[in-house]
Residue frames as qw, qx, qy, qz and C-alpha x, y, z in Angstrom:
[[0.000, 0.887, 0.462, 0.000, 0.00, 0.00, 0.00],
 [0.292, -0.777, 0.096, 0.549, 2.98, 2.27, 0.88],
 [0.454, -0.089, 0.544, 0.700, 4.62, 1.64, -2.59],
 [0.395, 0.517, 0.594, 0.473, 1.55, 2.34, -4.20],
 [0.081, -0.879, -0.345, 0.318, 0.99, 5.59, -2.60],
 [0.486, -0.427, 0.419, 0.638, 4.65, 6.54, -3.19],
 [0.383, 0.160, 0.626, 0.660, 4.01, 6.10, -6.93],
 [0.084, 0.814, 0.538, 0.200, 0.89, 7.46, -7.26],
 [0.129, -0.952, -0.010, 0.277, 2.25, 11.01, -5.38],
 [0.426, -0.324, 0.525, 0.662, 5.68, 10.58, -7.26],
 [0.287, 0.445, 0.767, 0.362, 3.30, 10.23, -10.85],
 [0.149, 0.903, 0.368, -0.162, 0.31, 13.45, -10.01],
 [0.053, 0.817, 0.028, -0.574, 2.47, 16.06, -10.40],
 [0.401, -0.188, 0.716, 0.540, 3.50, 14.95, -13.89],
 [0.124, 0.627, 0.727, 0.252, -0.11, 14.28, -15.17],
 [0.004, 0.902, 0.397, -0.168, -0.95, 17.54, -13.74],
 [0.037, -0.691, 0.354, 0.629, 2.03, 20.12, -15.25],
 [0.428, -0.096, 0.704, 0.558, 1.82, 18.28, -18.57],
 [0.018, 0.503, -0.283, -0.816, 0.94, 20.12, -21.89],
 [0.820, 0.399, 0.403, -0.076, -1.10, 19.34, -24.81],
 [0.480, -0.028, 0.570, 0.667, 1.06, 18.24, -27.59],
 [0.417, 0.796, 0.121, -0.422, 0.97, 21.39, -30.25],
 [0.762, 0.431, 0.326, 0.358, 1.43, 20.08, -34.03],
 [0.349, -0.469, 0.287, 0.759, 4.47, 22.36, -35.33],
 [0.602, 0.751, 0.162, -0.217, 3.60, 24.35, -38.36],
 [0.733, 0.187, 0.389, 0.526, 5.66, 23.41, -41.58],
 [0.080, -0.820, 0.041, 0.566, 7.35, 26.31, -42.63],
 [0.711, 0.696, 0.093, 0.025, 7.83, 27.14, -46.85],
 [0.771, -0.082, 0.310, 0.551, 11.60, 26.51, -47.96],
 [0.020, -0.808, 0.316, 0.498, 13.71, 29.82, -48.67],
 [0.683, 0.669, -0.293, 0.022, 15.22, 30.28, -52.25],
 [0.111, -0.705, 0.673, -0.193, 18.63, 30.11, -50.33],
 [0.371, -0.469, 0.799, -0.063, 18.02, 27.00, -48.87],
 [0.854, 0.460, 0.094, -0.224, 16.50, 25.57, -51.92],
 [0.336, 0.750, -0.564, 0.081, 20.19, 26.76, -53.77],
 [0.369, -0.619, 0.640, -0.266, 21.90, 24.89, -50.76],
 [0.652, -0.068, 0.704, -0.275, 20.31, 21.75, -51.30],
 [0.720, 0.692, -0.046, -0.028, 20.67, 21.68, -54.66],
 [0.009, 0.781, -0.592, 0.198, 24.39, 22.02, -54.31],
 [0.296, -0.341, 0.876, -0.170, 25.11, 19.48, -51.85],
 [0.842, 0.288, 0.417, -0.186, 22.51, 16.91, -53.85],
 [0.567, 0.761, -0.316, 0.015, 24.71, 17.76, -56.87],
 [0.030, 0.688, -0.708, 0.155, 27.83, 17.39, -54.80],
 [0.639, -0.292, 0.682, -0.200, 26.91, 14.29, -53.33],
 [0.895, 0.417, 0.097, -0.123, 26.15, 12.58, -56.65],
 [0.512, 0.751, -0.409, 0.082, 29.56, 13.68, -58.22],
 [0.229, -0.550, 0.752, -0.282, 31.23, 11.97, -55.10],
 [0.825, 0.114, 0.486, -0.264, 28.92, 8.78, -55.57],
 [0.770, 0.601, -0.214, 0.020, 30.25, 8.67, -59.75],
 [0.159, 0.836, -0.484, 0.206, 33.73, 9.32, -58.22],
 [0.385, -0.311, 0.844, -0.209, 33.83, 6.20, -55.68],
 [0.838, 0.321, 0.405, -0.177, 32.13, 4.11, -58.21],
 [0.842, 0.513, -0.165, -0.010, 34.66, 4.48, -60.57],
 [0.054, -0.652, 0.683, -0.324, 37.47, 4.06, -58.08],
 [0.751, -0.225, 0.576, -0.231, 35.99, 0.76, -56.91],
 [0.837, 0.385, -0.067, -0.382, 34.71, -0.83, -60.25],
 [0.645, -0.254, 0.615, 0.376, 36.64, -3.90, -61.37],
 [0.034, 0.605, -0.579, -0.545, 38.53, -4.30, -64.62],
 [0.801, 0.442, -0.098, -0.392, 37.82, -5.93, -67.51]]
């Protein structure tokens, strides 16, 4: 009986300070970081051709 009290007063003050959960609003992608990601999607490809033809086996 003592344990459960314990929990139960350890537990209230959680339930009772806790927040409803507020959905984050999606925010519209700058030109900038449009550029940015363009870039490094570019950059990563040219590094993907670059260790693919460093691996590849010979004929």
């Amino acid at each position: 009986m003592r344990s459960l009290l314990s929990t139960l007063f350890i537990l209230r003050p959680g339930a009772v300070l806790a927040e409803a959960f507020d959905r984050p609003v999606p925010a519209a992608q700058s030109a900038t970081a449009e550029f940015w990601f363009a870039l490094a999607s570019l950059s990563f490809l040219v590094a993907m051709v670059a260790v693919h033809l460093m691996v590849r086996r010979k004929p």
